[in-house]
One Martini backbone bead per residue (centre of mass of N, CA, C, O) as a GRO file, in nm:
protein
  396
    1UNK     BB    1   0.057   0.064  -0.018
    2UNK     BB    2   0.291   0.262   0.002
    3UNK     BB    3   0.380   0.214  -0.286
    4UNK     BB    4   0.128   0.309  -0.408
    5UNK     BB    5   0.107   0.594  -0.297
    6UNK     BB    6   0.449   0.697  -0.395
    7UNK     BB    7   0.335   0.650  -0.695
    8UNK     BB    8   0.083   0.865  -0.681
    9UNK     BB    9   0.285   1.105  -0.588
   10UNK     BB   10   0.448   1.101  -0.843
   11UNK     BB   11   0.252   1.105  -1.084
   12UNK     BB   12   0.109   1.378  -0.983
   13UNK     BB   13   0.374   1.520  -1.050
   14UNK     BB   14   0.430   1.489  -1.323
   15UNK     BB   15   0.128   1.626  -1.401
   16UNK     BB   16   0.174   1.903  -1.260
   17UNK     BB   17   0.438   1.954  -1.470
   18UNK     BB   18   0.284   1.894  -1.735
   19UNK     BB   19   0.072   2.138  -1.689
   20UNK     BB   20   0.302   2.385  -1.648
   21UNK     BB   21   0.409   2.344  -1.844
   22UNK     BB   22   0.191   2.415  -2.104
   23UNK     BB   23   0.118   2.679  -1.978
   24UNK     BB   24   0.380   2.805  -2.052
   25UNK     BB   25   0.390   2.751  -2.345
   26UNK     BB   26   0.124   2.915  -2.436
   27UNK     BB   27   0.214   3.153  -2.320
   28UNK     BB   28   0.479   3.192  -2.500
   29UNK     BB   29   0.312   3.220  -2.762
   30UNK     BB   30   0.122   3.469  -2.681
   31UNK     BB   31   0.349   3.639  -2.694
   32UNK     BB   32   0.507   3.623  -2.914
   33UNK     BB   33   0.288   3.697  -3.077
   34UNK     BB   34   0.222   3.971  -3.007
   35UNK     BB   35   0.525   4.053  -3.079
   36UNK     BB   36   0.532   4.007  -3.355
   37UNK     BB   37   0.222   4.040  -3.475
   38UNK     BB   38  -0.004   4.156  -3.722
   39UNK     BB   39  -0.036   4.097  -4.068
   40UNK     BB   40  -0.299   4.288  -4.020
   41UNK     BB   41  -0.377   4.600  -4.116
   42UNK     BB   42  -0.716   4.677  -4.102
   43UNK     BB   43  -0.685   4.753  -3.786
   44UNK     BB   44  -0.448   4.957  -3.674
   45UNK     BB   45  -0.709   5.179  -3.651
   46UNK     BB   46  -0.917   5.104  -3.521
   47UNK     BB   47  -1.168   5.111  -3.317
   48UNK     BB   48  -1.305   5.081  -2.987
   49UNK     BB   49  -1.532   4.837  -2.872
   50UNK     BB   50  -1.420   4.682  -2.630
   51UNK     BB   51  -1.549   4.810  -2.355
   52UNK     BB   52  -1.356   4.732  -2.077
   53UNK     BB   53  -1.203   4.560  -1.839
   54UNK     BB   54  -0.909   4.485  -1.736
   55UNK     BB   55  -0.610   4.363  -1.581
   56UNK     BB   56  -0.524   4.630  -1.534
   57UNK     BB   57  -0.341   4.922  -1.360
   58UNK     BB   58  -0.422   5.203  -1.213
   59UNK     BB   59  -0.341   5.560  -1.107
   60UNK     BB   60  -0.438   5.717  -0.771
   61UNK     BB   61  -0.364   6.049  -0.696
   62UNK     BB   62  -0.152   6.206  -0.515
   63UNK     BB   63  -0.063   6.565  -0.475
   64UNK     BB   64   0.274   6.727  -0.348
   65UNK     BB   65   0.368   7.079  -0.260
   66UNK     BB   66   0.598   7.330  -0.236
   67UNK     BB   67   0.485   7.610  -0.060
   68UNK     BB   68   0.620   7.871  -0.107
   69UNK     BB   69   0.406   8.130  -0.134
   70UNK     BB   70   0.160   8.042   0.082
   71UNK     BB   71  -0.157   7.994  -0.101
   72UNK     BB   72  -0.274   7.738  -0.158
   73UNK     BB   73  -0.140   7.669  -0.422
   74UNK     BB   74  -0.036   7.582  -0.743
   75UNK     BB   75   0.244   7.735  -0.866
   76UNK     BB   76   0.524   7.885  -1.040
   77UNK     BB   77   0.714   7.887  -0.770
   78UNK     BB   78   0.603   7.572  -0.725
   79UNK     BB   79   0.679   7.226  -0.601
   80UNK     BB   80   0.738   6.930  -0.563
   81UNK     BB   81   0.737   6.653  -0.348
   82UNK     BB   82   0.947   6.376  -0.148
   83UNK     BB   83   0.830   6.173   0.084
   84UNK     BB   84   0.532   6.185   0.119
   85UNK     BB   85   0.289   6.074   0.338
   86UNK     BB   86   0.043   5.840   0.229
   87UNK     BB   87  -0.317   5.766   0.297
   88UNK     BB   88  -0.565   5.503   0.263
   89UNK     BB   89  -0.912   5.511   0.365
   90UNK     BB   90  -1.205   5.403   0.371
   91UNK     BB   91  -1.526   5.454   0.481
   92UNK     BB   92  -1.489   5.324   0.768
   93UNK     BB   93  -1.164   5.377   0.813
   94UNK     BB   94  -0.966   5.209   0.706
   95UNK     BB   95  -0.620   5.112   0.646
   96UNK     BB   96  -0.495   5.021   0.305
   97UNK     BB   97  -0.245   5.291   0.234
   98UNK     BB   98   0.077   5.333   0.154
   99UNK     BB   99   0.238   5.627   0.039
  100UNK     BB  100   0.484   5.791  -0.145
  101UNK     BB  101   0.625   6.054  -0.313
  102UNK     BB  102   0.748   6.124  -0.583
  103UNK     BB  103   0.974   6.342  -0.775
  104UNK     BB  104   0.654   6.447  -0.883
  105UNK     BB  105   0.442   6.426  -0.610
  106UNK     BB  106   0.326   6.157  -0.640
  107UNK     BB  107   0.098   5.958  -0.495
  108UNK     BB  108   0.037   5.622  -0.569
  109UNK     BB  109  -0.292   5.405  -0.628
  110UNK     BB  110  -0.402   5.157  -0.697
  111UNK     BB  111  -0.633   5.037  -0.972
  112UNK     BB  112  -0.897   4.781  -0.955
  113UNK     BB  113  -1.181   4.516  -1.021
  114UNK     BB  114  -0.944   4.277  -1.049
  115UNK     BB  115  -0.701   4.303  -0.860
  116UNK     BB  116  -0.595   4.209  -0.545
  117UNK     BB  117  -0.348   4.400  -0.583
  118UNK     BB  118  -0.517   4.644  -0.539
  119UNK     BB  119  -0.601   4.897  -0.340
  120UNK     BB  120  -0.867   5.005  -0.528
  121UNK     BB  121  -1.160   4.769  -0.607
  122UNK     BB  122  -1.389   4.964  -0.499
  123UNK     BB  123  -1.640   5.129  -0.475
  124UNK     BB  124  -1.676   5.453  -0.292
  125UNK     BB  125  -1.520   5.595   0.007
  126UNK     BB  126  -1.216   5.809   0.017
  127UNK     BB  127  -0.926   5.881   0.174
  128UNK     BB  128  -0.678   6.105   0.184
  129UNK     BB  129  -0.380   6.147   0.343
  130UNK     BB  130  -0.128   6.371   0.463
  131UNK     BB  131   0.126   6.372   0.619
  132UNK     BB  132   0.255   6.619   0.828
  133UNK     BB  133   0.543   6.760   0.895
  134UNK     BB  134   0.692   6.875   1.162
  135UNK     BB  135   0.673   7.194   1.140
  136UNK     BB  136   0.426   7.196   0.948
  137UNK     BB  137   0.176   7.308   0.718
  138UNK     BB  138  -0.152   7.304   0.502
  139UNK     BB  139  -0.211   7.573   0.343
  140UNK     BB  140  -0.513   7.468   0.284
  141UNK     BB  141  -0.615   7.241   0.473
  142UNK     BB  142  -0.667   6.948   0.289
  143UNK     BB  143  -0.488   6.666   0.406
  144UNK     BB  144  -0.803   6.584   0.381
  145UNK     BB  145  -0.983   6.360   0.164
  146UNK     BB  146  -1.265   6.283  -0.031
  147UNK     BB  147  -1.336   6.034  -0.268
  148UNK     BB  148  -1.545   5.920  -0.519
  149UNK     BB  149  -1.636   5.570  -0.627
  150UNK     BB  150  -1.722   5.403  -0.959
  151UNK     BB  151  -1.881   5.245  -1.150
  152UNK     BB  152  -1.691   5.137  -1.502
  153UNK     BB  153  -1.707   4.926  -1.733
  154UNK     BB  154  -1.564   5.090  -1.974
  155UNK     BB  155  -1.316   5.096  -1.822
  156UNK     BB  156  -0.938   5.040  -1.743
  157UNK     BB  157  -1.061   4.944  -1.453
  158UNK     BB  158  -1.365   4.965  -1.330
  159UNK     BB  159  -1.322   5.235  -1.248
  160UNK     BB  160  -1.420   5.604  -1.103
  161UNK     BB  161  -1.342   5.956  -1.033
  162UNK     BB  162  -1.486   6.260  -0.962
  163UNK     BB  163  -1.162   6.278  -0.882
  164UNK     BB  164  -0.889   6.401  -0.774
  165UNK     BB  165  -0.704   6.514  -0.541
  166UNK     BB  166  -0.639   6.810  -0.447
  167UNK     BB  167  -0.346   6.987  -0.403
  168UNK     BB  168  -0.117   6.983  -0.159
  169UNK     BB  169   0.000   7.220   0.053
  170UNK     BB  170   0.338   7.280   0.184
  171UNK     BB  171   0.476   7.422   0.510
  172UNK     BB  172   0.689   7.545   0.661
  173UNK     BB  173   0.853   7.663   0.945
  174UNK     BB  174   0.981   7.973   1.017
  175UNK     BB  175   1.294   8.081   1.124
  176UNK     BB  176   1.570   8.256   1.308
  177UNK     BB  177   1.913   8.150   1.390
  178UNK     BB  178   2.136   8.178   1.658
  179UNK     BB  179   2.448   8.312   1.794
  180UNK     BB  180   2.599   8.494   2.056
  181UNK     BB  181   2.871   8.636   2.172
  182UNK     BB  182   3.084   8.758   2.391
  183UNK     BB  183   3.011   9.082   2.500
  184UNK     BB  184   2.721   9.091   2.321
  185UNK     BB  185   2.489   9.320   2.186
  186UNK     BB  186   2.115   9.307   2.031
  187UNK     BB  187   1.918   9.352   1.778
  188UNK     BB  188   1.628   9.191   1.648
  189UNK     BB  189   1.426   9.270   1.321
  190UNK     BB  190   1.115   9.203   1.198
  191UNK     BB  191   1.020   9.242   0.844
  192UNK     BB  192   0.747   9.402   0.650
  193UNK     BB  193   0.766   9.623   0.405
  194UNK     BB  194   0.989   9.775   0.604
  195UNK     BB  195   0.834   9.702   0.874
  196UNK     BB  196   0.804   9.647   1.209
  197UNK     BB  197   0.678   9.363   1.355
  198UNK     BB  198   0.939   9.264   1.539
  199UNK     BB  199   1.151   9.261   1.834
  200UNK     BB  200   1.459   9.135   1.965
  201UNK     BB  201   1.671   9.039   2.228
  202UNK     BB  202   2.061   8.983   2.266
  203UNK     BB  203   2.232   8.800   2.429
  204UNK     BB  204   2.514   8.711   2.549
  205UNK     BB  205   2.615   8.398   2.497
  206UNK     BB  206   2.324   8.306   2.295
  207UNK     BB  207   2.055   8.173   2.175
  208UNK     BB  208   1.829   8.176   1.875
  209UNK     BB  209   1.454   8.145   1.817
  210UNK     BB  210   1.253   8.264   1.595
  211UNK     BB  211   0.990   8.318   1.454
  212UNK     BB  212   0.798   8.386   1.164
  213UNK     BB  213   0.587   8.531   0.954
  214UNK     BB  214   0.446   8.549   0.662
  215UNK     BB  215   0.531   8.862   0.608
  216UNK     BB  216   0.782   8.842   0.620
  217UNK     BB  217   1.122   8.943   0.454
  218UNK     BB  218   1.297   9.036   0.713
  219UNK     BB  219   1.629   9.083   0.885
  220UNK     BB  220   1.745   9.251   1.158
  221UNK     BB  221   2.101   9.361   1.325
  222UNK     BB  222   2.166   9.558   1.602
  223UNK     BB  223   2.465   9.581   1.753
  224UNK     BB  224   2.757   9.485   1.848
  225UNK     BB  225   2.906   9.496   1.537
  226UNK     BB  226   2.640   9.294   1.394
  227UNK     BB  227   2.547   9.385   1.150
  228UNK     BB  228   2.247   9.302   0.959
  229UNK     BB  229   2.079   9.152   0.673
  230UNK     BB  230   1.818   8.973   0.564
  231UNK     BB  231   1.654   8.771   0.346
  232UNK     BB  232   1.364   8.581   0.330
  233UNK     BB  233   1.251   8.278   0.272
  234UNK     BB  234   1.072   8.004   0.262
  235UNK     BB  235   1.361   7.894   0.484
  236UNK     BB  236   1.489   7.816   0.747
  237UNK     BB  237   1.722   8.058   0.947
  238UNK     BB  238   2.085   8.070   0.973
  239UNK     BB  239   2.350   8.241   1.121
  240UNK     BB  240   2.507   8.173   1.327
  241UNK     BB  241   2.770   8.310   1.450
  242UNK     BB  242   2.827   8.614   1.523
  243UNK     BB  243   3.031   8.861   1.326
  244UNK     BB  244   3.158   9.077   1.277
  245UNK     BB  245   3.186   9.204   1.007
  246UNK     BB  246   2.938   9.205   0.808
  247UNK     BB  247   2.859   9.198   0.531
  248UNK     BB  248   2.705   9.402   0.336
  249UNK     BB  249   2.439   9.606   0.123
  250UNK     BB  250   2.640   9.664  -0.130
  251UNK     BB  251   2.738   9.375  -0.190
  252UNK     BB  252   2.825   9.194  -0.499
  253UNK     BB  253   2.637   8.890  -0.543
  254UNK     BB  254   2.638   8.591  -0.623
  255UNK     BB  255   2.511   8.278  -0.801
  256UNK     BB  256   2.534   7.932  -0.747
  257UNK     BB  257   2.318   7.664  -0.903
  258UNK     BB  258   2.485   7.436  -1.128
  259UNK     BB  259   2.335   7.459  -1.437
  260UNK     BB  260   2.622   7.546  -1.596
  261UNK     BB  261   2.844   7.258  -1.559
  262UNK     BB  262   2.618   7.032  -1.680
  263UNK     BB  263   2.431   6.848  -1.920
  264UNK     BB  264   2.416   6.616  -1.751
  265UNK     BB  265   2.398   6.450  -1.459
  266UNK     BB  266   2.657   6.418  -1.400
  267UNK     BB  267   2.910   6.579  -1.201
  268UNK     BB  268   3.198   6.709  -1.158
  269UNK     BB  269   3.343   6.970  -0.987
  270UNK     BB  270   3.573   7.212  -1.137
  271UNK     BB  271   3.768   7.344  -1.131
  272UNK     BB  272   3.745   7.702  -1.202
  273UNK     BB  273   3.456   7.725  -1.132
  274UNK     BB  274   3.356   8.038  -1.040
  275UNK     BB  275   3.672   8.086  -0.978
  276UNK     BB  276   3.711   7.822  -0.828
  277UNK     BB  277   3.831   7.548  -0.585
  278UNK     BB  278   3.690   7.207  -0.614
  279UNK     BB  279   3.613   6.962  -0.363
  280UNK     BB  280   3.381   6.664  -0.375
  281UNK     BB  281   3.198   6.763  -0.536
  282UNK     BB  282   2.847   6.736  -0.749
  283UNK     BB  283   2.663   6.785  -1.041
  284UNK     BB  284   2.322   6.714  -1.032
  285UNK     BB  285   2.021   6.584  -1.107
  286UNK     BB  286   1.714   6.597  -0.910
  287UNK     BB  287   1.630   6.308  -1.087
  288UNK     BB  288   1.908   6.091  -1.114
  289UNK     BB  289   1.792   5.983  -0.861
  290UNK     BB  290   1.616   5.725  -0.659
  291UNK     BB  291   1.511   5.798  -0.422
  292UNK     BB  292   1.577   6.158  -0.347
  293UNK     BB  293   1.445   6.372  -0.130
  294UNK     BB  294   1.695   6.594  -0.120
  295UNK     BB  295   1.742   6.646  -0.420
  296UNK     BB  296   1.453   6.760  -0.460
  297UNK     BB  297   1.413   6.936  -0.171
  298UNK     BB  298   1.665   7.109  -0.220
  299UNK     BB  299   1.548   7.241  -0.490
  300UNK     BB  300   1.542   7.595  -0.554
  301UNK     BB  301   1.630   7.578  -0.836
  302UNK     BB  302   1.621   7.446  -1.151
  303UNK     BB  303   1.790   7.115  -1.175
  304UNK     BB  304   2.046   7.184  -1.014
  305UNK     BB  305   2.283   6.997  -0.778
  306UNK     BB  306   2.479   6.963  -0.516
  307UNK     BB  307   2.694   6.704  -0.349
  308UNK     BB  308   2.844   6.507  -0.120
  309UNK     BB  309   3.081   6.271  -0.212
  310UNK     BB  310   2.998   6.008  -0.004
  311UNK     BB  311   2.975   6.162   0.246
  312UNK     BB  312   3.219   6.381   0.227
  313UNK     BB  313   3.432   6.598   0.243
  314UNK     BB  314   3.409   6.956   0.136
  315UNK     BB  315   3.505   7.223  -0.091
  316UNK     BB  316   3.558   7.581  -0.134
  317UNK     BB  317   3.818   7.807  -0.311
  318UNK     BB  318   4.059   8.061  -0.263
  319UNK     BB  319   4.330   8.295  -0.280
  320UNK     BB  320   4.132   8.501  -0.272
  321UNK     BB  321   3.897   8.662  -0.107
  322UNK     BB  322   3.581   8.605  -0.001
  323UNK     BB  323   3.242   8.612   0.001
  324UNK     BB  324   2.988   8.449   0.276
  325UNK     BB  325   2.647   8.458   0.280
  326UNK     BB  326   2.515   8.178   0.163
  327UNK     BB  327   2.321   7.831   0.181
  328UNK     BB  328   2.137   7.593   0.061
  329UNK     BB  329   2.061   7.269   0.282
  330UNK     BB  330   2.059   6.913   0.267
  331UNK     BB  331   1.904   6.654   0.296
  332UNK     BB  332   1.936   6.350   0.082
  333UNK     BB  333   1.806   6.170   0.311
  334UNK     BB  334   1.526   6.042   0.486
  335UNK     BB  335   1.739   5.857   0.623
  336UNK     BB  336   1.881   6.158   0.767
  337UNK     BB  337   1.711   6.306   0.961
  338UNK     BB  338   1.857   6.483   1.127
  339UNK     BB  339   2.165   6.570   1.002
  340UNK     BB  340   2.464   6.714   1.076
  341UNK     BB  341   2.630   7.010   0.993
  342UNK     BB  342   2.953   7.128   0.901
  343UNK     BB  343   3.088   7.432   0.899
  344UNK     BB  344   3.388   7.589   0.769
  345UNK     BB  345   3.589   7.909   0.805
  346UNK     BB  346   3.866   8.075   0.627
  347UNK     BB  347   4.175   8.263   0.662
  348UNK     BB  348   4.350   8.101   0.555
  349UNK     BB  349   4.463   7.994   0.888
  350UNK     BB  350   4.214   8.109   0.982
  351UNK     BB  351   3.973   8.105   1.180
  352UNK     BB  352   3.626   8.196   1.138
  353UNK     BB  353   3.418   7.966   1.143
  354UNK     BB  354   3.183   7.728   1.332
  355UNK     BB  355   2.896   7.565   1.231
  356UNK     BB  356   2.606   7.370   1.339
  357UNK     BB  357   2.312   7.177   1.093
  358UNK     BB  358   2.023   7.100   1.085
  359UNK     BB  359   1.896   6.838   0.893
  360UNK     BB  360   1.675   6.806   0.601
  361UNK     BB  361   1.465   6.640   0.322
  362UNK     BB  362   1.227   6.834   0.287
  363UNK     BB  363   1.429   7.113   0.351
  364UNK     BB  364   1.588   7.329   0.341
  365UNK     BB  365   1.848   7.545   0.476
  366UNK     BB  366   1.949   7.913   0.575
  367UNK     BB  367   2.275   7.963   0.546
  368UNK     BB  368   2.406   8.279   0.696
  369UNK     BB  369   2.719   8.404   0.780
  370UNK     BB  370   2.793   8.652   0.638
  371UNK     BB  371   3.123   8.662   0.513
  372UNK     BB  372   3.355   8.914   0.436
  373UNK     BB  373   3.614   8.685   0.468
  374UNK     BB  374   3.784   8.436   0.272
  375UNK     BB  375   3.899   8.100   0.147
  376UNK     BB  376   3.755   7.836   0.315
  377UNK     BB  377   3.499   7.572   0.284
  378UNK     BB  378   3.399   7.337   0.485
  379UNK     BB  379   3.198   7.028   0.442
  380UNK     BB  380   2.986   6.834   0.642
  381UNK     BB  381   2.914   6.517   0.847
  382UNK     BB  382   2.846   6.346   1.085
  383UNK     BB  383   2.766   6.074   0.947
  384UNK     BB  384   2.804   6.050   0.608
  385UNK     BB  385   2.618   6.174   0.517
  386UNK     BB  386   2.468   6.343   0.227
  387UNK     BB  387   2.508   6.690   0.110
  388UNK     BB  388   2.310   6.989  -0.008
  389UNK     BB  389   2.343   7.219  -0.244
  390UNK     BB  390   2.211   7.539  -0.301
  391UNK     BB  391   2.243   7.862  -0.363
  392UNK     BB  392   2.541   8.033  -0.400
  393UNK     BB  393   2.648   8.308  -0.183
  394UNK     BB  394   2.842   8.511  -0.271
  395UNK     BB  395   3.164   8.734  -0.297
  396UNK     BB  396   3.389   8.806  -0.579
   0.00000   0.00000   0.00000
């Protein structure tokens, strides 16, 4: 009996492979034939008659940008952001799935009304959430969004809907930060349009970090010899160690946004660009490596960024003394996020400046040490993750 039962379970396998293998041959026959095309002209160009789902998955997509202007608004100011999570939910709550937005924005759930493996696949209402990350908030308000799908015979996955969730608009809490000399005082005044929103004592060895609304446009810093204006950009704004003498506003200033060393996606940057000598930075464009959501959502200007290559560090330096004003630093990774960059700054063989700064992938931090002279600046991270780097304000 036993020889019986184990012949009878070898015999099952051997049929249970040899009906694998034809239906393998099958469908390998079936792929070749549509590979191959069809010699019958005469459809080449016909109307779709057989209007129903197919097998395949359609992208029901959220779209998440950086309200750079800060209107709730997706506008030509505004960029896509890559690395937010969006939840989404049936009608009951339950949660469906989580998907992170691609470097073009957009957090993708599949749908279908045939696949068992898609997100979507039947009529209702969805909710699609947009994780908010701390510090900051839904320029919009619409973070949460219902949107009813029906069914739809006719259409390439049986389901459509009412429309695609409104574009969510993120804005960061824009911050002040930097830290006071010792036996110096000074007054911070945050200002809009000219006037004086709000003004802050600084003593002296001490950090300060304060918010600003949304109507600021510039802060300005007046006494112990720390004078110094800055424009406020869209993100939170880092001054370092105050140091007398800082550049003026009469100082002459380029802006290197790295979009002119190279047409291709990456390349390292030559000594030379911008009358510089640069050691270990690469010039890539922001869509150029996949899943680099710091590539993208640190690029504040044109289409590339620069970067610190293999998170080692980094130097850009000249012969002749040259003014170091800002430059806009994000981490690399969302896997880095709160990652610290040290930058440092010489004078010949003298420290003029060491500053670190907390680094996030979702949103530069605008460091600005407005340094009037120096001639070498060297870049790290704490951890040997890299570090980007766009909009650089020299004096040259």
């Amino acid at each position: 009996m036993a020889d019986n039962a184990l012949v009878l379970f070898i015999s099952a396998l051997v049929l249970a492979g040899a009906v694998a293998l034809i239906v393998l041959a099958l469908r390998w026959r079936r792929k070749r034939r549509r590979a191959r095309g069809n010699p019958d002209p005469s459809r080449d160009y016909a109307p779709h008659s057989a209007w129903g789902p197919t097998s395949g998955k359609l992208n029901f997509s959220s779209f998440v940008f950086m309200d750079v202007d800060r209107d709730g608004t997706y506008g030509q100011a505004d960029r896509p952001m890559a690395g937010i999570a969006v939840r989404l939910f049936d009608g009951e709550g339950r949660f469906l799935a989580l998907s992170r937005t691609n470097p073009a924005g957009f957090a993708n759930f599949p749908m279908s009304s045939k696949r068992r493996s898609a997100a979507i696949r039947a009529p209702g209402t969805y909710r699609f959430s947009v994780s908010v990350p701390p510090g900051w908030r839904a320029s919009g308000a619409n973070e949460n969004q219902l949107v009813r799908l029906a069914d739809a015979p006719g259409s390439l996955v049986g389901l459509a809907g009412e429309g695609l969730p409104r574009p969510v608009g993120l804005a960061p809490l824009r911050t002040v930060n930097g830290r006071m000399p010792v036996g110096a005082v000074a007054t911070l005044s945050v200002m809009g349009r000219g006037k004086v929103l709000e003004s802050h004592a600084l003593g002296p060895a001490a950090a300060f970090r304060f918010p600003v609304s949304g109507e600021a446009d510039q802060v300005a810093i007046a006494g112990g010899g720390l004078d110094r204006r800055l424009a406020l950009s869209a993100y939170p704004a880092e001054l370092g160690l105050l140091a007398p003498g800082a550049l003026g506003a009469d100082a002459a200033l380029i802006t290197i946004g790295f979009d002119d060393v190279t047409t291709r996606g990456l390349c390292k940057i030559p000594s030379g660009h911008a009358g510089l000598d640069w050691y270990n930075l690469n010039a890539m464009a922001r869509d150029h490596t996949k899943n680099s959501e710091g590539y993208v959502n640190g690029n504040v200007s044109g289409a590339y960024i620069a970067y610190t290559s293999s998170g080692h560090p980094a130097e850009f330096a000249r012969a002749a003394p040259f003014g170091f004003d800002s430059v806009m630093l994000t981490a690399a990774w969302l896997g880095s996020e709160g990652e610290t960059a040290l930058v440092e700054s010489w004078l010949g063989d003298e420290p003029v400046a060491r500053d670190e700064i907390t680094l996030s992938a979702l949103a530069p931090v605008h460091y600005a040490p407005m340094l009037k002279a120096v001639t070498r600046v060297r870049l790290s991270t704490k951890h040997h993750w890299q570090m980007v780097l766009d909009d650089l304000v020299l004096a040259l």
